[in-house]
DSSP file (Angstrom, degrees, kcal/mol; ACC not computed):
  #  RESIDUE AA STRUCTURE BP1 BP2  ACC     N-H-->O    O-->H-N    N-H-->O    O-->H-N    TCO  KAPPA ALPHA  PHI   PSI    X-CA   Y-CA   Z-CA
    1    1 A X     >        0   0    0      0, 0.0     4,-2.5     0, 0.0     5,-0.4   0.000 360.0 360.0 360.0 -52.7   16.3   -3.2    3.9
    2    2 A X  H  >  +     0   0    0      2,-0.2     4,-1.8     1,-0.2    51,-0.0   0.767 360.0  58.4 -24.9 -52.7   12.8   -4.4    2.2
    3    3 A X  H  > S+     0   0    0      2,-0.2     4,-2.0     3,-0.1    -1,-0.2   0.779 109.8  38.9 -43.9 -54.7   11.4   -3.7    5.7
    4    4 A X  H >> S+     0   0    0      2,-0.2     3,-1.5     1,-0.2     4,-0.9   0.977 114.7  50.2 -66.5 -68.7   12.5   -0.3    5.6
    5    5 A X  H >X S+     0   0    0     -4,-2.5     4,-1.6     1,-0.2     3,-1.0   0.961 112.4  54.8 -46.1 -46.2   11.7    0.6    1.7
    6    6 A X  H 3X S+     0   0    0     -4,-1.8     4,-2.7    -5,-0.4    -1,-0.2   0.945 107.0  47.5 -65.3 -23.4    8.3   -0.9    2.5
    7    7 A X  H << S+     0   0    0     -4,-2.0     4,-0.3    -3,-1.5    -1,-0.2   0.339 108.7  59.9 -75.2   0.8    7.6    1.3    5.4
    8    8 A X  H <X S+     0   0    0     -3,-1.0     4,-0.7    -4,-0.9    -1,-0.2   0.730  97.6  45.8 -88.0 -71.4    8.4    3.5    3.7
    9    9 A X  H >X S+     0   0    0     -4,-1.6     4,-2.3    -5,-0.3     3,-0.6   0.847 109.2  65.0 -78.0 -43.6    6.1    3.6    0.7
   10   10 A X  H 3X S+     0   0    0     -4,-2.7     4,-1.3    -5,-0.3     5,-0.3   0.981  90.4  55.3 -45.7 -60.8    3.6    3.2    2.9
   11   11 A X  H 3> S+     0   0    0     -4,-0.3     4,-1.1     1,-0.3     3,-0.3   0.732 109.6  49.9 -43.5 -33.8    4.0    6.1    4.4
   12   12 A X  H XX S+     0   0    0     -4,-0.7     4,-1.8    -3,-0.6     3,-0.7   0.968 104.7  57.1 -35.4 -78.6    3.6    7.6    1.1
   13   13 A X  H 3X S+     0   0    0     -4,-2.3     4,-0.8     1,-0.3    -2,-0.3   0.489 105.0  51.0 -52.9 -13.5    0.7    5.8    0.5
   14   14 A X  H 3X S+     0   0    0     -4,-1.3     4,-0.9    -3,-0.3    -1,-0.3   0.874 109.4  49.6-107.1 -33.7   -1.0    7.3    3.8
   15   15 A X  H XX S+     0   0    0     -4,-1.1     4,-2.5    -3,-0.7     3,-0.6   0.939 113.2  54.0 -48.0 -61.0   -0.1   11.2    2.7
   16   16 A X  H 3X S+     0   0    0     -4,-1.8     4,-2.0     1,-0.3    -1,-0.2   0.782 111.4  39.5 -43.3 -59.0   -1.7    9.9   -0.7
   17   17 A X  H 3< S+     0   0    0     -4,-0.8     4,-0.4    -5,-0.3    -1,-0.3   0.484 113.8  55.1 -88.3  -9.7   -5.0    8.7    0.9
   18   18 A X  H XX S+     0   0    0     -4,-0.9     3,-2.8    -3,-0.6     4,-2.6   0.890 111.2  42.8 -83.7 -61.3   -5.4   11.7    3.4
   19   19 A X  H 3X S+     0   0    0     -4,-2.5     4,-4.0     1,-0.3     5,-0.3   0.930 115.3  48.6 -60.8 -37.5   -5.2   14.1    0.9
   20   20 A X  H 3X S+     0   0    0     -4,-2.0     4,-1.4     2,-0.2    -1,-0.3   0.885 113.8  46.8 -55.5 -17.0   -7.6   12.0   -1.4
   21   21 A X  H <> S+     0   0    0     -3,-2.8     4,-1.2    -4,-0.4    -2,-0.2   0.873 114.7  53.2 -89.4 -35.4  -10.1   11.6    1.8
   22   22 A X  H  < S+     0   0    0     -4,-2.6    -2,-0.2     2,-0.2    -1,-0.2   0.866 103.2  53.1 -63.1 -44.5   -9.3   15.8    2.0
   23   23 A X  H >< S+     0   0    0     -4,-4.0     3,-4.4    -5,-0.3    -2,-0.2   0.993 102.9  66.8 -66.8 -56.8  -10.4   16.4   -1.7
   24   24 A X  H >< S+     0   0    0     -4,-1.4     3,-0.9     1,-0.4    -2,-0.2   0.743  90.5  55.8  13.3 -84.6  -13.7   14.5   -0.6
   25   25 A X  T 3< S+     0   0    0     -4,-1.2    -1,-0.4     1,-0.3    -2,-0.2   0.472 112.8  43.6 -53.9  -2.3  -14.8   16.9    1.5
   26   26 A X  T <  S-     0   0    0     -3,-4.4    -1,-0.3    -4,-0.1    -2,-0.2  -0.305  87.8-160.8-142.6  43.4  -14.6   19.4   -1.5
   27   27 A X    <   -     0   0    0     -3,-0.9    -3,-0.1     1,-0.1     3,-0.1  -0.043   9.6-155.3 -72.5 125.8  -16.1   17.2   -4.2
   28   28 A X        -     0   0    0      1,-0.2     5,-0.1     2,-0.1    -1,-0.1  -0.227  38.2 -44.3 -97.3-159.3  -15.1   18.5   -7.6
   29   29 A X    >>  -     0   0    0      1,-0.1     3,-3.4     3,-0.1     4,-2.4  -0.003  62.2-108.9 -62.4 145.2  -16.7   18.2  -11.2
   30   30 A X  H 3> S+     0   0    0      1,-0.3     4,-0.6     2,-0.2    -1,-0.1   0.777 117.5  68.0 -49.1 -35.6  -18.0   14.3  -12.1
   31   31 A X  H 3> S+     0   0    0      1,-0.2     4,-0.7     2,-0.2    -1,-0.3   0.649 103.3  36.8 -88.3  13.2  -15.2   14.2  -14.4
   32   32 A X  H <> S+     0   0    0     -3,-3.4     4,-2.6     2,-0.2    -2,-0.2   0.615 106.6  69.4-112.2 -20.6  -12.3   14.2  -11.7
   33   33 A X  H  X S+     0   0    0     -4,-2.4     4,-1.5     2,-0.2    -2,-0.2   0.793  95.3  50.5 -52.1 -21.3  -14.4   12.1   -9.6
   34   34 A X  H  X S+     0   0    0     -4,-0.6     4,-1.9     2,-0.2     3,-0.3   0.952 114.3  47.6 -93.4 -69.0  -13.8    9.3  -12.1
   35   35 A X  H >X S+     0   0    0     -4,-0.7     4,-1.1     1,-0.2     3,-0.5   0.878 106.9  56.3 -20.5 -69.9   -9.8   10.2  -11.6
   36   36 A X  H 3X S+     0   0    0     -4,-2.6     4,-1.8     1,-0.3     3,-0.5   0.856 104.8  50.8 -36.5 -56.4  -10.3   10.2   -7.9
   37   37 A X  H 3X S+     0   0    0     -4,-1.5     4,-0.9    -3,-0.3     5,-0.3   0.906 110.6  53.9 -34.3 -59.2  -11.6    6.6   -8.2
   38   38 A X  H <X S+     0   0    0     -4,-1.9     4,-1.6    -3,-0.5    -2,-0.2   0.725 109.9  42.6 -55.7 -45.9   -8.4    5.7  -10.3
   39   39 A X  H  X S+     0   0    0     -4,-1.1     4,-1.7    -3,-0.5    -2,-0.2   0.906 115.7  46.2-117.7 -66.9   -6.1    6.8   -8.1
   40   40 A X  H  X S+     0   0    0     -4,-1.8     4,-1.1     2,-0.2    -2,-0.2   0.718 116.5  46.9 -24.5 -30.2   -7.7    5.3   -4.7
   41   41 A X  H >X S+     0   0    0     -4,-0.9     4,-2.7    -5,-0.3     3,-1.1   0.884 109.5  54.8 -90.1 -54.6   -8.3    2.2   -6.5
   42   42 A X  H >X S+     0   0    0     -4,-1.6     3,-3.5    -5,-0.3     4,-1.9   0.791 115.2  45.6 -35.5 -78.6   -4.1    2.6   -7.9
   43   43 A X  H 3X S+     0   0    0     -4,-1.7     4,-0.7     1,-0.3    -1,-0.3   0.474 105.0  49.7 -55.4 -20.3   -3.3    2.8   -4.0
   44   44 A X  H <X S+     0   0    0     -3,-1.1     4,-8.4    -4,-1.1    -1,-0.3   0.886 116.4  51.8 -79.4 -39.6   -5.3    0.0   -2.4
   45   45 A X  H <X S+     0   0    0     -3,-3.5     4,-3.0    -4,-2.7    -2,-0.2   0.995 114.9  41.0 -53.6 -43.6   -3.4   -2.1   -5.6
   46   46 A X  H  < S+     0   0    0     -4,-1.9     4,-0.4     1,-0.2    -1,-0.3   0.749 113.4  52.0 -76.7 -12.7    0.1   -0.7   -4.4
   47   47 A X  H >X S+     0   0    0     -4,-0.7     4,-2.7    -5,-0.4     3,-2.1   0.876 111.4  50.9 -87.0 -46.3   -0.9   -1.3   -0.7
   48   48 A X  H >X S+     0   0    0     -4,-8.4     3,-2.5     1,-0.2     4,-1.6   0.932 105.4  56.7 -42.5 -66.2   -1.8   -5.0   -1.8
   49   49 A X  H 3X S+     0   0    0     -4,-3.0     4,-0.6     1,-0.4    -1,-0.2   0.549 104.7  49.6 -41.3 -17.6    1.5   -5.3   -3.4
   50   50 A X  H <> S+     0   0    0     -3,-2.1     4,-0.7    -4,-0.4    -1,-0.4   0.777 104.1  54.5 -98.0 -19.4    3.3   -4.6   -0.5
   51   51 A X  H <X S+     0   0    0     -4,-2.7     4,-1.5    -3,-2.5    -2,-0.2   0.636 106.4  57.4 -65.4  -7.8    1.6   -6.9    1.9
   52   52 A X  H  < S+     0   0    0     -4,-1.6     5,-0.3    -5,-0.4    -1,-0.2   0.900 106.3  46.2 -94.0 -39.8    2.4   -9.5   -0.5
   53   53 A X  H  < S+     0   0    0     -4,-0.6    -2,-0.2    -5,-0.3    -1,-0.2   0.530 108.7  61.1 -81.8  -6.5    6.2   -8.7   -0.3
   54   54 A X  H  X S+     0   0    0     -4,-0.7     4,-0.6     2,-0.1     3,-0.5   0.837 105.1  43.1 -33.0 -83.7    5.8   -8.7    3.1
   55   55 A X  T  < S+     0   0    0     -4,-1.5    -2,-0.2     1,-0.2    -3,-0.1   0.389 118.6  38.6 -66.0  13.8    4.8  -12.0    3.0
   56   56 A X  T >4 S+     0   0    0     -4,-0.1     3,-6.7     3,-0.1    -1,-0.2   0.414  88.1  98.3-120.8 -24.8    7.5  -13.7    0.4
   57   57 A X  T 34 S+     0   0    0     -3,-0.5    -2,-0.1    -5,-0.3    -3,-0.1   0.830  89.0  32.6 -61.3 -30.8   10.1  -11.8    1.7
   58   58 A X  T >X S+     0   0    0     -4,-0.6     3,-1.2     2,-0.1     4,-1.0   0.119  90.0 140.8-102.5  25.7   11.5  -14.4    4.1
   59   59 A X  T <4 S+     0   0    0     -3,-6.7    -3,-0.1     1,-0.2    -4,-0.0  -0.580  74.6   7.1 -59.5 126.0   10.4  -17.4    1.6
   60   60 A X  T 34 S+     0   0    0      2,-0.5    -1,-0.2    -2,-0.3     4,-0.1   0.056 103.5  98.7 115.8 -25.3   12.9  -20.0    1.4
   61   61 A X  T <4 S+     0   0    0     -3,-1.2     2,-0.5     1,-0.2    -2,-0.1   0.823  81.6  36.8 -95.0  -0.1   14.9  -18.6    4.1
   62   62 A X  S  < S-     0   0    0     -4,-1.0    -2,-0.5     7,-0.1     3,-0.2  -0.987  92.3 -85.1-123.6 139.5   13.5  -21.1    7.4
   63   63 A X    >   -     0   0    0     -2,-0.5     3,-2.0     1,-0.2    -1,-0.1   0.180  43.3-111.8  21.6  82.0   12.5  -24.5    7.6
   64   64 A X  T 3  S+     0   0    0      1,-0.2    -1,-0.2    -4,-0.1     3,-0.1  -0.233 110.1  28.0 -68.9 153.8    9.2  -25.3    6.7
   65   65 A X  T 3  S+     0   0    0      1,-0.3     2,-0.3    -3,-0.2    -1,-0.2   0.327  91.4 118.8  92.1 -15.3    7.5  -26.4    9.8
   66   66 A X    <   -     0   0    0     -3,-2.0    -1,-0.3     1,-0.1     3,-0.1  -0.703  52.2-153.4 -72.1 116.6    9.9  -24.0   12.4
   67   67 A X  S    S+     0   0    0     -2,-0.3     2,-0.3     1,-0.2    -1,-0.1   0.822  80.2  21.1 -36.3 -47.6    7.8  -21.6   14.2
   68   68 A X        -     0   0    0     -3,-0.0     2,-0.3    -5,-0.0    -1,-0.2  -0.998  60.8-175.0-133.6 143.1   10.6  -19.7   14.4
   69   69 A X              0   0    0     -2,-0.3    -7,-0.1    -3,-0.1    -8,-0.0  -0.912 360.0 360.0-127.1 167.2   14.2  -19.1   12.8
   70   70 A X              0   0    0     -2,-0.3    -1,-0.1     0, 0.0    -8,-0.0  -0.037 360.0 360.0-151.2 360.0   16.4  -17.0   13.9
């Protein structure tokens, strides 16, 4: 389920960052550039955050030292 809801948000998160890479091309006034920054910067936090829950999500449940659990 995690799996899914993260794939999820990403997929969000790439609609997010095409349209920011699409405003770009059209650079508006120096005070929405400072927005634009904010909001790029927000997603790279929220793309960390999901690599991170990525990587916990099956803490605890194998063996340390198993290559694999099944």
């Amino acid at each position: 389920m995690a799996e899914i809801t993260r794939h999820d948000i990403r997929n969000k998160l790439t609609m997010l960052s095409g349209y920011l890479e699409l405003l770009n091309d059209h650079p508006p006034e120096p005070s929405i550039q400072m927005f634009m920054a904010k909001l790029k910067d927000a997603v790279k936090m929220i793309e960390a955050n999901i690599e991170f829950t990525k990587l916990y999500q099956d803490l605890g449940v194998c063996c340390p030292g198993l290559a694999e659990c099944g």
